[in-house]
PyMOL commands that place a pseudoatom at each C-alpha (Angstrom):
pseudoatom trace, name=CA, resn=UNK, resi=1, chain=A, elem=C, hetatm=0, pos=[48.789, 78.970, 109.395]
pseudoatom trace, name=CA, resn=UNK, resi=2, chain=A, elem=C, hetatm=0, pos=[52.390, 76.957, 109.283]
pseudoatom trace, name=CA, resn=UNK, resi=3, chain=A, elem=C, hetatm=0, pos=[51.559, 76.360, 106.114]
pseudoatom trace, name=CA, resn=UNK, resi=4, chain=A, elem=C, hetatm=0, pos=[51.873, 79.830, 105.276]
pseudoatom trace, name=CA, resn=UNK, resi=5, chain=A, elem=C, hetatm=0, pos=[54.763, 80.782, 107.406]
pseudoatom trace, name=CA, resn=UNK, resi=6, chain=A, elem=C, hetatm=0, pos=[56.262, 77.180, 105.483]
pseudoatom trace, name=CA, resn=UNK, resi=7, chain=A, elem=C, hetatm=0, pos=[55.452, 79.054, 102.216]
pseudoatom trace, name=CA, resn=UNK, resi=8, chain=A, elem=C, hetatm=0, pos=[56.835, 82.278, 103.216]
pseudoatom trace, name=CA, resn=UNK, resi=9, chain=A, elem=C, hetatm=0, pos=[59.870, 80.648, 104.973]
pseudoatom trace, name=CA, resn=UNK, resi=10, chain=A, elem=C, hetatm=0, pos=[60.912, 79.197, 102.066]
pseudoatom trace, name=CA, resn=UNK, resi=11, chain=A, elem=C, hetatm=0, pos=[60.152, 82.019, 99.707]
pseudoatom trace, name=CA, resn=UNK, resi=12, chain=A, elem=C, hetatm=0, pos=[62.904, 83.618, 101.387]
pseudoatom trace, name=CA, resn=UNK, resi=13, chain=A, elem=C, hetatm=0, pos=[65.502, 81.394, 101.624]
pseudoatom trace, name=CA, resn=UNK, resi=14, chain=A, elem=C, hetatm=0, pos=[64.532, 81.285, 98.008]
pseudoatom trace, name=CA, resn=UNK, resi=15, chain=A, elem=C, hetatm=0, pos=[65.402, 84.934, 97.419]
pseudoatom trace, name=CA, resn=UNK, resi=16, chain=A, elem=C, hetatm=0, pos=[68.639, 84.459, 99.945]
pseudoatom trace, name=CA, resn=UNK, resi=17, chain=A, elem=C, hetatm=0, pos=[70.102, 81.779, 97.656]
pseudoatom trace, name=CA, resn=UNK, resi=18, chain=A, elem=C, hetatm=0, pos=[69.408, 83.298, 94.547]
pseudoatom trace, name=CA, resn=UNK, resi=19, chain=A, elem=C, hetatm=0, pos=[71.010, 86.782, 95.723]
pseudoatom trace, name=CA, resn=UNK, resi=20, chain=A, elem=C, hetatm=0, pos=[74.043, 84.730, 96.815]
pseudoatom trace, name=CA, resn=UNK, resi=21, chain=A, elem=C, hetatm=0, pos=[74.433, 82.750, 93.782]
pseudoatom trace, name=CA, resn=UNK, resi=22, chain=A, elem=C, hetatm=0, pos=[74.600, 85.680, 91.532]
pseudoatom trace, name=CA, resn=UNK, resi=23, chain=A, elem=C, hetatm=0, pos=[77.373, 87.566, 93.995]
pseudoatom trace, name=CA, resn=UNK, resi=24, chain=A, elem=C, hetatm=0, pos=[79.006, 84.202, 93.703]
pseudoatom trace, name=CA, resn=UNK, resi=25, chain=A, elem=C, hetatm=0, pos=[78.742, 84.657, 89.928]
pseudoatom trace, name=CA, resn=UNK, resi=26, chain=A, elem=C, hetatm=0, pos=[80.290, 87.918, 89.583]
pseudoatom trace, name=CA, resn=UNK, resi=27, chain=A, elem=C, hetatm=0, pos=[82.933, 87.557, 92.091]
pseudoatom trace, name=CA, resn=UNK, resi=28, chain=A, elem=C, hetatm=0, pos=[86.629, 86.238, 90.804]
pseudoatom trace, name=CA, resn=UNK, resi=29, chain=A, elem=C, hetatm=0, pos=[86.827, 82.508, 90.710]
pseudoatom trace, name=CA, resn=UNK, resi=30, chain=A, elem=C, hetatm=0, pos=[89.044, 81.238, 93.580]
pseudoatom trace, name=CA, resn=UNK, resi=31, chain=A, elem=C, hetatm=0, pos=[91.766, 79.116, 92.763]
pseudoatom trace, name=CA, resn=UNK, resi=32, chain=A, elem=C, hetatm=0, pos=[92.520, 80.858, 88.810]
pseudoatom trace, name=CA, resn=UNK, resi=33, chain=A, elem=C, hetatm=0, pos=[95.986, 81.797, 88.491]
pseudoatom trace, name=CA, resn=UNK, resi=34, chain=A, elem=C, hetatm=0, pos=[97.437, 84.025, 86.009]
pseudoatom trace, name=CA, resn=UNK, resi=35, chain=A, elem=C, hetatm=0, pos=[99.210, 82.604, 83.486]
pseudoatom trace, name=CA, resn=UNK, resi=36, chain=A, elem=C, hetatm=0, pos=[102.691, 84.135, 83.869]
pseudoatom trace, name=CA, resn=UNK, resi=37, chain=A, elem=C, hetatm=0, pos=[106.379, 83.162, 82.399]
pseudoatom trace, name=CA, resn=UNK, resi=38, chain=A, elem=C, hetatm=0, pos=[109.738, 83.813, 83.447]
pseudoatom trace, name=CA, resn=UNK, resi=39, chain=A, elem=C, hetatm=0, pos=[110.086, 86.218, 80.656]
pseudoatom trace, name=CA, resn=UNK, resi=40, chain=A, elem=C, hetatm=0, pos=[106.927, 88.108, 81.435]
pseudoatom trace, name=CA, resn=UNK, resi=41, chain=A, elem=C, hetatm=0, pos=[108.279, 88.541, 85.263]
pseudoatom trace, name=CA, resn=UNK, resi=42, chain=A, elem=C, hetatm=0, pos=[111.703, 89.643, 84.189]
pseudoatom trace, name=CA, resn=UNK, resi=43, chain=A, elem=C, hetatm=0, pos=[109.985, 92.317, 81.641]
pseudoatom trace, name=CA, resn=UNK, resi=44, chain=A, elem=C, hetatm=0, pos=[108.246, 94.171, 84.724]
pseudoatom trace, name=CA, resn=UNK, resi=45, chain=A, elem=C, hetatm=0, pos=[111.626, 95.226, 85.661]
pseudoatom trace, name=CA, resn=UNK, resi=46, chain=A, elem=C, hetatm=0, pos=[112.201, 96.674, 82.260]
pseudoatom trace, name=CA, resn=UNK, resi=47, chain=A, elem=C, hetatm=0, pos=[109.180, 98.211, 82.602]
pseudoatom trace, name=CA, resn=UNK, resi=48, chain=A, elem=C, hetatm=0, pos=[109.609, 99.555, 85.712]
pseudoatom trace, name=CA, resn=UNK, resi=49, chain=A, elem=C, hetatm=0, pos=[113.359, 100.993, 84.718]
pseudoatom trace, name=CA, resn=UNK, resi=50, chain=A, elem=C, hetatm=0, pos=[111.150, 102.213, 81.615]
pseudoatom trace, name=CA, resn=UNK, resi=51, chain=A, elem=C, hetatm=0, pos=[109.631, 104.860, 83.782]
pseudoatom trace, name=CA, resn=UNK, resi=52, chain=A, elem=C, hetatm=0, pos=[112.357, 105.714, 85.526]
pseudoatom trace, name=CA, resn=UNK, resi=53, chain=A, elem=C, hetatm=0, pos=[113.357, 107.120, 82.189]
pseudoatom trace, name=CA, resn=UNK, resi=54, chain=A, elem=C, hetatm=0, pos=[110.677, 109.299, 82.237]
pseudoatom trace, name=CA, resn=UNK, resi=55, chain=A, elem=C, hetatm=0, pos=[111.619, 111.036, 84.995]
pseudoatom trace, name=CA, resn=UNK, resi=56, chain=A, elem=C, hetatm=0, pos=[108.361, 111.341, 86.146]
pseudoatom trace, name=CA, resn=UNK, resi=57, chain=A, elem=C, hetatm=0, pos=[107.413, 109.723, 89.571]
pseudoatom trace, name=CA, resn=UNK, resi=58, chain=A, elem=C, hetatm=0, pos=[103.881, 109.563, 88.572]
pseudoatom trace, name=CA, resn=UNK, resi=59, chain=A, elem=C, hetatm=0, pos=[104.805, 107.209, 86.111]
pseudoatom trace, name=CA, resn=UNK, resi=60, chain=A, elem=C, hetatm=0, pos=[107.154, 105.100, 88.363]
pseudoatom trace, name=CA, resn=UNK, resi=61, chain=A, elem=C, hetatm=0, pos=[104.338, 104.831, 91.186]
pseudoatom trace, name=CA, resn=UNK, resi=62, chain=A, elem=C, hetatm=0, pos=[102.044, 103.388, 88.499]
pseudoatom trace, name=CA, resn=UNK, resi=63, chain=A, elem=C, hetatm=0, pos=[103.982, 100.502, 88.804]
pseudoatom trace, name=CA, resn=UNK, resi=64, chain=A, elem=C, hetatm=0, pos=[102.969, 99.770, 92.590]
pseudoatom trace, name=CA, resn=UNK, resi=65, chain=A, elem=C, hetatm=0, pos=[100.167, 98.182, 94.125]
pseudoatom trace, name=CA, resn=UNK, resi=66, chain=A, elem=C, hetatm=0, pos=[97.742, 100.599, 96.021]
pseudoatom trace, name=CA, resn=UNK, resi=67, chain=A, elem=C, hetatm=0, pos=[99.281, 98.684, 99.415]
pseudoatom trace, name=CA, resn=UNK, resi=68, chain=A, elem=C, hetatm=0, pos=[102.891, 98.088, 97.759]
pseudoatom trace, name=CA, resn=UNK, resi=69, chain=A, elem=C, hetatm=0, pos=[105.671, 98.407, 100.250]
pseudoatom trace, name=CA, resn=UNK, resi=70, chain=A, elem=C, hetatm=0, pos=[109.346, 100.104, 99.094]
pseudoatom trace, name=CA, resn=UNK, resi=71, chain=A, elem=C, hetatm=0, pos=[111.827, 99.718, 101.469]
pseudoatom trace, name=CA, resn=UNK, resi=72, chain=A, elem=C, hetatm=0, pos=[114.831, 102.184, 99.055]
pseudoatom trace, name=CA, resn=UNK, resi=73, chain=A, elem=C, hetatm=0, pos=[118.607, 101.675, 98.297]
pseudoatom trace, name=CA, resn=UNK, resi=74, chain=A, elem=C, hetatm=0, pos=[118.953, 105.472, 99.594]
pseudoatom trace, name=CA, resn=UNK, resi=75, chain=A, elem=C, hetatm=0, pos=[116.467, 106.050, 102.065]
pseudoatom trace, name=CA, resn=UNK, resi=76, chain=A, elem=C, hetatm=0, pos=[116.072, 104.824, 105.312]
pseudoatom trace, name=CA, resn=UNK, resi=77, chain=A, elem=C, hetatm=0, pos=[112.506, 105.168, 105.805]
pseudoatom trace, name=CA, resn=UNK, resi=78, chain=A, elem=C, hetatm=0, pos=[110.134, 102.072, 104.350]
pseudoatom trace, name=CA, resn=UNK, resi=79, chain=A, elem=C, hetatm=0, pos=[107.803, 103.924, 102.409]
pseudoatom trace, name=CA, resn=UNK, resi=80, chain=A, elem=C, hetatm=0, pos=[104.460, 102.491, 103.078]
pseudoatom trace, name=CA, resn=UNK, resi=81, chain=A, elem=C, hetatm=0, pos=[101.554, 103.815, 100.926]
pseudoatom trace, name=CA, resn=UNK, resi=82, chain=A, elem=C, hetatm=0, pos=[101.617, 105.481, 97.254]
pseudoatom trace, name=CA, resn=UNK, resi=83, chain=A, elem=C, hetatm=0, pos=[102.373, 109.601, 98.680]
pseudoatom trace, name=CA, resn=UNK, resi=84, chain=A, elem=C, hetatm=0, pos=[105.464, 108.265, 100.248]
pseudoatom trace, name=CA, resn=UNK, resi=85, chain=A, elem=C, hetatm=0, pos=[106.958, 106.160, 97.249]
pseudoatom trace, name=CA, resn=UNK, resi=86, chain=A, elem=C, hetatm=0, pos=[106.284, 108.939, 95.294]
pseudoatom trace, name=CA, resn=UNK, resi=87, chain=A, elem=C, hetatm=0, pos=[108.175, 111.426, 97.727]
pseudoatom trace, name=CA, resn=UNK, resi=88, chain=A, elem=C, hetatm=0, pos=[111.179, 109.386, 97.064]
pseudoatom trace, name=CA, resn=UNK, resi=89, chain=A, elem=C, hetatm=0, pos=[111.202, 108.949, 93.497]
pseudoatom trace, name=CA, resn=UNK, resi=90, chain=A, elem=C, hetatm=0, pos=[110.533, 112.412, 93.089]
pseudoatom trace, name=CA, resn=UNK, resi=91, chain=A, elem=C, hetatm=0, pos=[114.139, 112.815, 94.865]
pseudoatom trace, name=CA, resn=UNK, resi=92, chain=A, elem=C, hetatm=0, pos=[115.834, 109.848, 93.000]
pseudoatom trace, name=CA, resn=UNK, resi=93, chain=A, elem=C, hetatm=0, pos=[114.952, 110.365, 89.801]
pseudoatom trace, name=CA, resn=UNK, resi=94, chain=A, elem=C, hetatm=0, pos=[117.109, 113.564, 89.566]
pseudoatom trace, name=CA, resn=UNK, resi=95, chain=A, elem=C, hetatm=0, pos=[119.767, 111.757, 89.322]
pseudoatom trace, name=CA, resn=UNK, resi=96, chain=A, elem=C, hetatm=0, pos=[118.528, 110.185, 86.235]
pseudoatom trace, name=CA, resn=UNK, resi=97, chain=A, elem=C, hetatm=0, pos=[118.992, 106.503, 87.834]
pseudoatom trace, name=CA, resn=UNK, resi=98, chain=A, elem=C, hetatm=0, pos=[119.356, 103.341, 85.112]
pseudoatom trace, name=CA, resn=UNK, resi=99, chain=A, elem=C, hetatm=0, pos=[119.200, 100.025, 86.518]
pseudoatom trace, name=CA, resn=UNK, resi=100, chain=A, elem=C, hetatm=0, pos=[120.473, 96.753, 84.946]
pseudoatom trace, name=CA, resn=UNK, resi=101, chain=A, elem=C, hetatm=0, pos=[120.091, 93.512, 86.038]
pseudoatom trace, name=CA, resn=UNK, resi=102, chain=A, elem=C, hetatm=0, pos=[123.543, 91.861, 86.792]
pseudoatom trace, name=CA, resn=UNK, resi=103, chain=A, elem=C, hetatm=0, pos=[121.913, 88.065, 88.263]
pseudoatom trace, name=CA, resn=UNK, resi=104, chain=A, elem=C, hetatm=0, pos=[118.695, 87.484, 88.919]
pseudoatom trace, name=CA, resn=UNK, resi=105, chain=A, elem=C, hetatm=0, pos=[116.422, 84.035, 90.282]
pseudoatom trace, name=CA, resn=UNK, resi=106, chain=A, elem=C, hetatm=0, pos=[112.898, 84.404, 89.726]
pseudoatom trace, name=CA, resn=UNK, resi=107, chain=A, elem=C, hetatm=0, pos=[109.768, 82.730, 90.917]
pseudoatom trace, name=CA, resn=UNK, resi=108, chain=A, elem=C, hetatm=0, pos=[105.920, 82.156, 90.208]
pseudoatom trace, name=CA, resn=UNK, resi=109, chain=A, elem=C, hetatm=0, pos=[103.051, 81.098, 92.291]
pseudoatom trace, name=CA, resn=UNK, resi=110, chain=A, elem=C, hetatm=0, pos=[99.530, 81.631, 91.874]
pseudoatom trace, name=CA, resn=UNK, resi=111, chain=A, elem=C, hetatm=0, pos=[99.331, 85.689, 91.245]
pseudoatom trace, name=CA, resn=UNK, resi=112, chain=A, elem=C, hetatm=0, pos=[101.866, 86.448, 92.814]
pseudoatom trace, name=CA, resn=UNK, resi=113, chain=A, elem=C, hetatm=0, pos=[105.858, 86.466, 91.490]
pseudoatom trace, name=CA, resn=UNK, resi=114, chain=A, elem=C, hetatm=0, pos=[109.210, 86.867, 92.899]
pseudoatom trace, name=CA, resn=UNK, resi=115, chain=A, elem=C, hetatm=0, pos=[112.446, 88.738, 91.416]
pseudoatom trace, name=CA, resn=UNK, resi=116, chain=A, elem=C, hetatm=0, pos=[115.588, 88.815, 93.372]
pseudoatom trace, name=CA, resn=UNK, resi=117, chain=A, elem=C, hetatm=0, pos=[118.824, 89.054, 92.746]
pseudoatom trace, name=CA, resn=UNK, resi=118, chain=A, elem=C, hetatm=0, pos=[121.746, 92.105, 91.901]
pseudoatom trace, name=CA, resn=UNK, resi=119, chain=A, elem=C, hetatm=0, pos=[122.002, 94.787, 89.654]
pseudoatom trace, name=CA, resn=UNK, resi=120, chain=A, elem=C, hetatm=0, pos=[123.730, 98.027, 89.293]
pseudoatom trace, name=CA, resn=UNK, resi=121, chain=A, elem=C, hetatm=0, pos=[122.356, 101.872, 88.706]
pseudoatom trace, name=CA, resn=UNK, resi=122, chain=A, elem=C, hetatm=0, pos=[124.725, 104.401, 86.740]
pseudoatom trace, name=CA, resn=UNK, resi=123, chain=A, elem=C, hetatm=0, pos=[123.579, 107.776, 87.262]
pseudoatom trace, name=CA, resn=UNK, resi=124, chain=A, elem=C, hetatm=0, pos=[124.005, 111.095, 85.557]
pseudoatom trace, name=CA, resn=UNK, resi=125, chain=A, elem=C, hetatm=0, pos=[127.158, 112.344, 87.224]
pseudoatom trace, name=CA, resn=UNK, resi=126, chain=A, elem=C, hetatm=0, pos=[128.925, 108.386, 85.910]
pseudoatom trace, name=CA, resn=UNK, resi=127, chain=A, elem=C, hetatm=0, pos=[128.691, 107.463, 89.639]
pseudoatom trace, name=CA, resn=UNK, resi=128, chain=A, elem=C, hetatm=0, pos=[126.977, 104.192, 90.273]
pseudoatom trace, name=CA, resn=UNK, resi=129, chain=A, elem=C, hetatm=0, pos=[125.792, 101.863, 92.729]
pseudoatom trace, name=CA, resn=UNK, resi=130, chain=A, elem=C, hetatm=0, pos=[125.671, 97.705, 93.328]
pseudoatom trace, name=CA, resn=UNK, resi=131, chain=A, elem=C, hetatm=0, pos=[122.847, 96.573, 95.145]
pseudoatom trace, name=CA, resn=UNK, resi=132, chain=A, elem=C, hetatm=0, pos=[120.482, 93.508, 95.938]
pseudoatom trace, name=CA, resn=UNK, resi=133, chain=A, elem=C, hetatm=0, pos=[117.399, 93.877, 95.465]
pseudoatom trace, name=CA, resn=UNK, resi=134, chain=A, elem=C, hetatm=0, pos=[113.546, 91.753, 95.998]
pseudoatom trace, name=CA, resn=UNK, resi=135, chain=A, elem=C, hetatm=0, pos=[110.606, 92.194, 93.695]
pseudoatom trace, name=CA, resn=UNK, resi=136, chain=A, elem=C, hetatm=0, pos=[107.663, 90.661, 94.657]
pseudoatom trace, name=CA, resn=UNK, resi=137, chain=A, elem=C, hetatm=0, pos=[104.249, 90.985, 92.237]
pseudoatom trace, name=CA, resn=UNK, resi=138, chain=A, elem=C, hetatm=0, pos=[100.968, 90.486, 92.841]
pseudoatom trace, name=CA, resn=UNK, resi=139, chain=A, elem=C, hetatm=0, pos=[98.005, 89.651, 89.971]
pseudoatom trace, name=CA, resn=UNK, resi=140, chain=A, elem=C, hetatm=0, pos=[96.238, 92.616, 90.622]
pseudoatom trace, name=CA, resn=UNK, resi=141, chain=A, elem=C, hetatm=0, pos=[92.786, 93.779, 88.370]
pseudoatom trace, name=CA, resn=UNK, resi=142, chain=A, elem=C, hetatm=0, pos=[94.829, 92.081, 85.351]
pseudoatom trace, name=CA, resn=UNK, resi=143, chain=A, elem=C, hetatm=0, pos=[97.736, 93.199, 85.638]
pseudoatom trace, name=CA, resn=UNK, resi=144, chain=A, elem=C, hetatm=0, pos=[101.185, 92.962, 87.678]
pseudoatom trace, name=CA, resn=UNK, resi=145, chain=A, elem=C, hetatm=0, pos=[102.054, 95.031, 90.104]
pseudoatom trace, name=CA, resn=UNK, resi=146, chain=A, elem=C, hetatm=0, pos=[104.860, 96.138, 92.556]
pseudoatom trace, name=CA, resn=UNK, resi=147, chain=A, elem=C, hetatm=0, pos=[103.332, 94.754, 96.273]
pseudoatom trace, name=CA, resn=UNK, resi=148, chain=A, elem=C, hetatm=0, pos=[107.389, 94.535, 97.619]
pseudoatom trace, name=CA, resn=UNK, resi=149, chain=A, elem=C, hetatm=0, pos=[110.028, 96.318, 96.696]
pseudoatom trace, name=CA, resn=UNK, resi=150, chain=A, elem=C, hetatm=0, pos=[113.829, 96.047, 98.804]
pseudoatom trace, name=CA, resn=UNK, resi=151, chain=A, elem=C, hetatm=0, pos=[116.582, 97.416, 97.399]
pseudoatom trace, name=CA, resn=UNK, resi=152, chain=A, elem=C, hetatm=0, pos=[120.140, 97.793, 99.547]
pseudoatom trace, name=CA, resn=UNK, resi=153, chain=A, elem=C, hetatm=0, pos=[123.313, 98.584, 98.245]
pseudoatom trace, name=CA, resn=UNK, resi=154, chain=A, elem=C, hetatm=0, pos=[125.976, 95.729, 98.553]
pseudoatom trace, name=CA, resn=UNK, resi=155, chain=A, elem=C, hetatm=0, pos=[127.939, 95.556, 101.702]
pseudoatom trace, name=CA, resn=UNK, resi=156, chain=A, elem=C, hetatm=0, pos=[130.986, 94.551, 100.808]
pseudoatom trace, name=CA, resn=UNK, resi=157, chain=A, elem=C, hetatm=0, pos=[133.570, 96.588, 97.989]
pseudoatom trace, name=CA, resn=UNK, resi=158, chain=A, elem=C, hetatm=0, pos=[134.333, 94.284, 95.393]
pseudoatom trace, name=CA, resn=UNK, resi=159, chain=A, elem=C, hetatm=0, pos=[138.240, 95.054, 94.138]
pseudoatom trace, name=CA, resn=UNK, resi=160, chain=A, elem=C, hetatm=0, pos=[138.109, 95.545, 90.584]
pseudoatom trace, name=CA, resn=UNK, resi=161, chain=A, elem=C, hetatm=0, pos=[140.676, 93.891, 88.418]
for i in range(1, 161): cmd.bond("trace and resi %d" % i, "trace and resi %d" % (i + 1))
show_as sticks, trace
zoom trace
């Protein structure tokens, strides 16, 4: 009798470890990073501005993670989830906003990449606007994505000369 309940014991942790193993096998190996280069990092913000060319928010959203935050240069309201970042480009893109990066610093862990620094948005009606502003990416299914956004305009006037 414990001889069978030996067999049948380990019969199952068996089946346990081989059901594990190949999970373990499928699953994303912890520890692999992304290869990524300063250049790569600084062209998400061209692609980003890209679809703000578009002038379709649809486009612009694709750029954010599922869970990405946006905390806006002319909203007060952190917009939390994809419905509400949409909501506001759908407002700010009729003004046909064009960003360009003025200074930036940029940074690169393991799938995940800062971009901060300043840059300046000219609009359809020749207004425009300095602000600061925070990118941070994730590595997300293969591919970089918006999980931070903070943009505020710039506190203080700068005289021009």
């Amino acid at each position: 009798m414990n001889v069978l309940r030996t067999l049948s014991m380990s019969a199952t942790t068996a089946a346990a470890l081989a059901i594990s193993t190949s999970a373990f096998a499928q699953a994303p190996a912890a520890g692999i990073c992304a290869p990524a280069t300063e250049p790569q990092i600084a062209a998400l913000f061209d692609r980003w501005n890209d679809s703000l060319r578009t002038l379709d928010p649809d486009k612009v959203v694709a750029n954010y993670a599922v869970d990405g935050v946006l905390l806006p240069t002319v909203s007060n309201k952190p917009r939390t989830n994809p419905t509400e970042i949409h909501d506001y480009f759908v407002k700010f893109l009729k003004s046909a906003p064009q960003g360009t990066i003025d200074q930036r610093i940029i940074k690169i862990g393991c799938n995940v990449a800062q971009d901060v620094g300043t840059y300046t948005f000219k609009f359809k009606d020749g207004k425009s606007v300095h602000a600061r502003y925070t990118y941070i990416y994730e590595w997300v299914n293969g591919q970089w994505l918006i999980a931070h956004h903070h943009s505020s305009a710039m506190p203080e006037v700068v005289a021009r000369k």
